[in-house]
PADO-428076 format. One line per field, with one value per residue (C-alpha): residue number from 1; x, y, z. Coordinates in steps of 0.02 Angstrom, whole numbers, always signed. Layout:
<tortors>
seq <- c(NUM/...) $
east <- c(X/...) $
north <- c(Y/...) $
up <- c(Z/...) $
</tortors>
This chain:
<tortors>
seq <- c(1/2/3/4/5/6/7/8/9/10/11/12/13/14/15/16/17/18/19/20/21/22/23/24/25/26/27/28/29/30/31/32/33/34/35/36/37/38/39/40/41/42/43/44/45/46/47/48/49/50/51/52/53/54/55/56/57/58/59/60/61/62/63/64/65/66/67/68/69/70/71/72/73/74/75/76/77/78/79/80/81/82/83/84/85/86/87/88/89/90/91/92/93/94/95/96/97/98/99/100/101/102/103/104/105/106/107/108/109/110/111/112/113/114/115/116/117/118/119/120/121/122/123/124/125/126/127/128/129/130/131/132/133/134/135/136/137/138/139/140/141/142/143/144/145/146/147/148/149/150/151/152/153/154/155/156/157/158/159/160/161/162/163/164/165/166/167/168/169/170/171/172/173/174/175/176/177/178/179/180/181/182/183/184/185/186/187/188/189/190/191/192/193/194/195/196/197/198/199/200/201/202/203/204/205/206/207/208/209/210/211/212/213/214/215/216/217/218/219/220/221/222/223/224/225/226/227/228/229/230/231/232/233/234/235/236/237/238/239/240/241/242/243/244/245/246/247/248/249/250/251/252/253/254/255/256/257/258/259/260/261/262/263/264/265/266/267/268/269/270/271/272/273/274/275/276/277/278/279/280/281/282/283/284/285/286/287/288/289/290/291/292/293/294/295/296/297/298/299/300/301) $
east <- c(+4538/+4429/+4537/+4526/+4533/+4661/+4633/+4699/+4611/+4713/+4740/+4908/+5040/+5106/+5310/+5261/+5155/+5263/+5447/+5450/+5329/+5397/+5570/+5521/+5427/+5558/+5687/+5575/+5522/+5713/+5730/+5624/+5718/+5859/+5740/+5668/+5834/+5864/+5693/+5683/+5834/+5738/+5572/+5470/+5383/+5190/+5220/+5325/+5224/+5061/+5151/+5193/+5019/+4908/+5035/+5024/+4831/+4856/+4953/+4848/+4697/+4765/+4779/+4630/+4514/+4612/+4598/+4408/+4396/+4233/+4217/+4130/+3953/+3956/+3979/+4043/+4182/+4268/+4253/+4349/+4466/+4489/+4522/+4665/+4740/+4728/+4825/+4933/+5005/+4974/+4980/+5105/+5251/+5184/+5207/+5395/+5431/+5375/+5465/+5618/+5597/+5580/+5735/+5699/+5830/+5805/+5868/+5724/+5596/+5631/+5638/+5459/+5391/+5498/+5369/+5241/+5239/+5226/+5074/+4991/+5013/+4892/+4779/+4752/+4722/+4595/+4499/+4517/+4552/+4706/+4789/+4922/+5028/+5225/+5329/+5240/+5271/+5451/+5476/+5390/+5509/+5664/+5646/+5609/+5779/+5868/+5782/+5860/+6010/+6024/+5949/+6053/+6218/+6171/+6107/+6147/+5982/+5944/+5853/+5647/+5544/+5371/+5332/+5432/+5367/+5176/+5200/+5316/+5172/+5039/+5141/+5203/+4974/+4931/+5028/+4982/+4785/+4785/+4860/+4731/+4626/+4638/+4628/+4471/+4390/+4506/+4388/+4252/+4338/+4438/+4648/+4672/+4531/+4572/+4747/+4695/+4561/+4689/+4797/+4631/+4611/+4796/+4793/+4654/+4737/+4896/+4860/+4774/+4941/+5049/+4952/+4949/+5108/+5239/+5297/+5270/+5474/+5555/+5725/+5688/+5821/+5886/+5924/+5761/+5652/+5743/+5712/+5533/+5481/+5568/+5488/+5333/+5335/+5414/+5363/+5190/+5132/+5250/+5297/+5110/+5017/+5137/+5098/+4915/+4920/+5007/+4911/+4748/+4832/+4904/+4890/+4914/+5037/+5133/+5140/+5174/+5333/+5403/+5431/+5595/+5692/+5688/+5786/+5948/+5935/+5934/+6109/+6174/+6115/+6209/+6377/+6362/+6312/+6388/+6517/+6439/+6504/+6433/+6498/+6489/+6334/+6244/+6268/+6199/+6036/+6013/+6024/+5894/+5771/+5789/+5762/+5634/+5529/+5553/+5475/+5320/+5289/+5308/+5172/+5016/+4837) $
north <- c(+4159/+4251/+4298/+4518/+4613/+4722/+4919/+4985/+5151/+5305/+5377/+5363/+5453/+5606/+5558/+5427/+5475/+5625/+5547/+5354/+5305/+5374/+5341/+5152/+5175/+5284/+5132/+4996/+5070/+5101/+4933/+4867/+4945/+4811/+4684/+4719/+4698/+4547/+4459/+4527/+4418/+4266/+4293/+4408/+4572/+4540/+4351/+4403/+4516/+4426/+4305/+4430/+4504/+4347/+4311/+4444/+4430/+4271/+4308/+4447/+4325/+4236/+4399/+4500/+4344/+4344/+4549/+4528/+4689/+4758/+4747/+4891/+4910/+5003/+4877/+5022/+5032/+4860/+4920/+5076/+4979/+4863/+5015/+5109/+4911/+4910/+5104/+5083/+4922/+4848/+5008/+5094/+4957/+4848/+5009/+5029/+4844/+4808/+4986/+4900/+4757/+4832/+4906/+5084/+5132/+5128/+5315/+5367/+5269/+5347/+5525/+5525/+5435/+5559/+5691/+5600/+5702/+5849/+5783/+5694/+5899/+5957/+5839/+5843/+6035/+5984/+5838/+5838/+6025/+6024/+6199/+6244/+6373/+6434/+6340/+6178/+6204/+6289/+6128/+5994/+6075/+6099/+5901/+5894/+5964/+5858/+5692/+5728/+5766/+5607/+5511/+5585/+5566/+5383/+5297/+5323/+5387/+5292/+5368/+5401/+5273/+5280/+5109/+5155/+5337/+5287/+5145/+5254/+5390/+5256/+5215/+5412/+5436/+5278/+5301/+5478/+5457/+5297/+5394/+5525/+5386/+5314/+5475/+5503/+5340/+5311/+5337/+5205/+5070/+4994/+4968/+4784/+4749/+4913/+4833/+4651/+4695/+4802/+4634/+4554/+4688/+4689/+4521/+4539/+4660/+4574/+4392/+4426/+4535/+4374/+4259/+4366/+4452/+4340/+4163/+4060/+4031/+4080/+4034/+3951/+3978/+4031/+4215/+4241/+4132/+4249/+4445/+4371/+4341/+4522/+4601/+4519/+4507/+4668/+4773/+4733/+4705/+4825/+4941/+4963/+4959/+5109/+5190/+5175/+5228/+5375/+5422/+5397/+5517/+5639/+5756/+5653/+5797/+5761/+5578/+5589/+5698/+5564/+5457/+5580/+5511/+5332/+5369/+5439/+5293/+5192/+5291/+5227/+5049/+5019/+5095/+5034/+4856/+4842/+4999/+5076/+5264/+5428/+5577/+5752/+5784/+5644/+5676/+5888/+5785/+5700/+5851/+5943/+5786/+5784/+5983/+5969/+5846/+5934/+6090/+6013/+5910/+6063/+6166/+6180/+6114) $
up <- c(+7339/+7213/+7065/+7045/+6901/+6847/+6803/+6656/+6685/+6603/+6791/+6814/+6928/+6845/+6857/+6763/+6629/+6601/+6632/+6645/+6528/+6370/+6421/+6418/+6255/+6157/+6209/+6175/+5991/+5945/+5989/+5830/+5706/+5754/+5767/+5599/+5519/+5604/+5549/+5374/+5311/+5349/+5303/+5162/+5261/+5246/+5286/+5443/+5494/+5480/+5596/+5703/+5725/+5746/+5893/+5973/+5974/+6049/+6184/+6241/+6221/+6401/+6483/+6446/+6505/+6661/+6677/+6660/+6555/+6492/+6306/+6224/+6224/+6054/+5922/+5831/+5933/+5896/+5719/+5754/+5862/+5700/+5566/+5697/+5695/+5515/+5505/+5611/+5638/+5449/+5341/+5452/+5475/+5308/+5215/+5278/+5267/+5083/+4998/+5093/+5019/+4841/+4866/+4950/+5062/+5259/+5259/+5108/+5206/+5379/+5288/+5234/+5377/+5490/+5447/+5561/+5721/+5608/+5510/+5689/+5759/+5602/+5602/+5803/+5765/+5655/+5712/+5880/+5925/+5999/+6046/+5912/+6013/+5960/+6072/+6019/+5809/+5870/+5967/+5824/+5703/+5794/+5828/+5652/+5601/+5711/+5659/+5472/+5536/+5617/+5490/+5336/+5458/+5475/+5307/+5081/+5017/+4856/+4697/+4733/+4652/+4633/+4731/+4860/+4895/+4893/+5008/+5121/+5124/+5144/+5316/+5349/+5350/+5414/+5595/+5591/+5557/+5682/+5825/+5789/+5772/+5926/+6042/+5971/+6031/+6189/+6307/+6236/+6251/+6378/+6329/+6345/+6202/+6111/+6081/+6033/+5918/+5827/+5801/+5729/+5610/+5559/+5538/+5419/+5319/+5308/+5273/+5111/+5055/+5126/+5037/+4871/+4837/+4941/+4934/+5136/+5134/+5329/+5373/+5537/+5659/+5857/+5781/+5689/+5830/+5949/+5852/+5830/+6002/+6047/+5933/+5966/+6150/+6187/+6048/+5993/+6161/+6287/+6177/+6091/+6242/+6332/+6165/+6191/+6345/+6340/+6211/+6337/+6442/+6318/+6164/+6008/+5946/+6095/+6105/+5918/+5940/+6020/+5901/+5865/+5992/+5903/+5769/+5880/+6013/+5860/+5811/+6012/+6018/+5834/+5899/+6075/+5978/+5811/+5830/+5685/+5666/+5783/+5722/+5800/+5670/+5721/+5911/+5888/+5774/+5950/+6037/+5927/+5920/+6116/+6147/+6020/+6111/+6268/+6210/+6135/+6321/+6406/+6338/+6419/+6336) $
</tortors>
């Protein structure tokens, strides 16, 4: 029986482009931030996530051969396709991993980076002349204000060092520039190779910074083989590809303003998990992030 391709064409049925689809990418994405904890007490960031990269790479390898999808014709393209891996899977998360590592605080960190939907709205104005309209900056900002709240509820902000505020800006504009990135060239290039050719060019970026600024030492073991192959498996390749995807189908601003529902899922798995504390603050951030979001979907290109 002759062996049929798979489409990965951005057509997809409304319900679940609008509804399903970034339901199952908001949980999946809230779901690293545990993972990341997990990992980074066994193994130094760039290192780990160099590892975590080339992986991923390779396990898309398998499936794309078997998808039979059509590399771009435009050389240019697989360059592109490199850069937005370079932005936003090694600047964005090597950016958030190393300040933490130098001793930046998880709350500082997610702060600055928070700001990303906001800066992904601007620069979709600009570059790729998106509609600004009220609703939209009411709704980006009202989820803005929640995100904070949730945040500041949740983690000790330690004092600003200089380190740790240009790497967390490096991440806060690489995510935002790749996602603007990406929507720019989404339609040149099919999603299976857009996706692996951004783990070739993070892996390029982030094996030189491995092999320079950390020592090889992992802790092998079930709990960090285990958070590895989640956050591999189910983040860089589920997680990532719904991302992609939606943003196919999608605004950038609006894909982007999802990103603050992470932080308050986050807040649910840890006290449904670890019973860590949610206070009546932290539960009205949720509501904000949530109404937020739901205004910027709702308006009309």
């Amino acid at each position: 029986m002759p062996r049929q391709s798979i489409s990965f064409s951005p057509q997809i049925p409304s319900r679940l482009s609008t509804y399903l689809y970034p339901a199952l990418f908001v949980f999946l994405w809230s779901t690293g931030f545990i993972g990341s904890k997990i990992v980074m007490q066994y193994a130094p960031p760039m290192t780990f996530l160099t590892m975590r990269m080339a992986l991923a790479a390779l396990v898309l390898l398998p499936l794309l051969m078997w998808s039979k999808s059509q590399w771009p014709k435009d050389k240019s393209v697989v360059f592109h396709s490199a850069a937005i891996g370079a932005l936003v899977h090694a600047v964005y998360l090597g950016g958030v991993f190393w300040a933490i590592s130098l001793g930046t605080s998880a709350g500082l960190s997610s702060l600055i980076v928070g700001l990303q939907p906001l800066l992904t709205l601007c620069l979709a104005a600009i570059f790729l002349k998106e509609k600004l309209n009220a609703l939209k900056i009411m709704g980006v900002l009202t989820g803005l204000i929640g995100f904070y709240i949730v945040i500041f509820e949740r983690t000790a902000i330690n004092e600003l060092s200089i380190p740790g505020l240009a790497l967390c800006a490096a991440s806060l504009f690489g995510i935002s520039i790749g996602t603007v990135y990406q929507k720019k060239i989404s339609g040149k290039i099919e999603l299976l190779p857009a996706v692996f050719i951004q783990y070739i060019g993070a892996t390029l970026v982030l094996l030189p910074a491995a092999l320079l600024l950390e020592p090889f030492s992992i802790s092998w073991n079930l709990e960090f083989i285990l958070a590895s192959l989640w956050l591999t498996l189910v983040l860089s390749i589920g997680a990532v590809l719904l991302l992609m995807r939606l943003i196919q189908g999608a605004e950038a601003g609006k894909v982007a303003s999802l990103f603050y529902l992470v932080p308050p899922l986050t807040a649910l798995e840890a006290y449904w998990l670890f019973g860590e504390n949610l206070s009546l603050l932290a539960i009205g951030g949720m509501l904000f992030c949530v109404v937020g979001v739901a205004m910027v979907l709702h308006t009309r290109p």
